[in-house]
N, C-alpha and C positions, 0 to 999 in steps of 0.2 A: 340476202340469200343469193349465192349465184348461181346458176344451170351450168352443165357442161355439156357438150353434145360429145358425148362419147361413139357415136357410131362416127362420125367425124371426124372425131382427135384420132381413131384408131387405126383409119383408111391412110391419114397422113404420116401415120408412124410402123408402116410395114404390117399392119393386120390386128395389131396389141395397143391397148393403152393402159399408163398406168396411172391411176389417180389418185395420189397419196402427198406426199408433205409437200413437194415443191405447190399443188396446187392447193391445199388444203393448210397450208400449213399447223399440219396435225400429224404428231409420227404416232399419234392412239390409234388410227387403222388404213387403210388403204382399200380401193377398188381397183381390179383390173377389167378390162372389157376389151375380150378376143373376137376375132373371124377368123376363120380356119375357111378357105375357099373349098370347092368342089375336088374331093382326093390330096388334100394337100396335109401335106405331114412333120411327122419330126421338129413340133414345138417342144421347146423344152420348157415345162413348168419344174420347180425347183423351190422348196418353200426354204430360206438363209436361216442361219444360225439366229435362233431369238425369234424365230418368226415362224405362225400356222398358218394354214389358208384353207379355205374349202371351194373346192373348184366345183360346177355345175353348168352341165351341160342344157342351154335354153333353149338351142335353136334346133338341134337333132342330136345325134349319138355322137359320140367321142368313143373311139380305143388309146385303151392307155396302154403304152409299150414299159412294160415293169418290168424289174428282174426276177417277179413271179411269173411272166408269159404275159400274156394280150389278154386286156379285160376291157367289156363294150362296158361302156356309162351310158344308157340308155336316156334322152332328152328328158329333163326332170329333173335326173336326180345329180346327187352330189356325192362328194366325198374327201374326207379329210386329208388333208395333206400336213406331214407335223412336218415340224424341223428337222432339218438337211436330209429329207425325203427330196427324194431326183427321178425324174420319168417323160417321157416323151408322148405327145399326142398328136391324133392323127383324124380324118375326117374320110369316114370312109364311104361318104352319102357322095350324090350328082349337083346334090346342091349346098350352099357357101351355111356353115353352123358356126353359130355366134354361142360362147362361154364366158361367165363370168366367174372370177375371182374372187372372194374377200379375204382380205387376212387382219393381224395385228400382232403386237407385240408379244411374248411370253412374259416379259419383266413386267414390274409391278410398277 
């Protein structure tokens, strides 16, 4: 079994990591593990063709910039993201909020 230090991988790779086949080598699901520093915005999450995710906000609040309008994800909760759904996220707290991703495959 191996550890990964995601808070780690994610500081190295601009704020995101993504932990899926290249490290796992497994395309059955994937982790992502964000930081969204203190006001910092305009990520783009984006769940691909063939692929769902459910984004959850762990460390504080997230707004999601949708083509509904602005919606807070208040630290907690989550929410599904299907396929070739696109949206932008942003951190609107003083201090840095860490999000996690899962997703997986649609095919069987």
């Amino acid at each position: 079994m191996k550890l990964f230090h995601l808070e780690h991988l994610a500081s190295t790779q601009g704020g995101e990591y993504v932990l899926g086949s290249k490290d796992l080598h497994s395309n059955a699901c994937y982790l992502i593990y964000g930081v969204l520093q203190a006001g910092e915005g305009d990520r783009l999450v984006k769940a691909g063709t063939g692929y769902e995710e459910i984004l959850c906000a762990v460390g504080g609040p997230l707004v999601m910039h949708t083509k509904h309008g602005k919606i807070m994800l208040p630290r907690g909760h989550a929410v599904h993201v299907k396929q070739d759904d696109s949206f932008l996220i942003s951190n609107p707290s003083d201090q840095p909020v860490v999000y996690v991703m899962a997703g997986g495959t649609t095919s069987p």
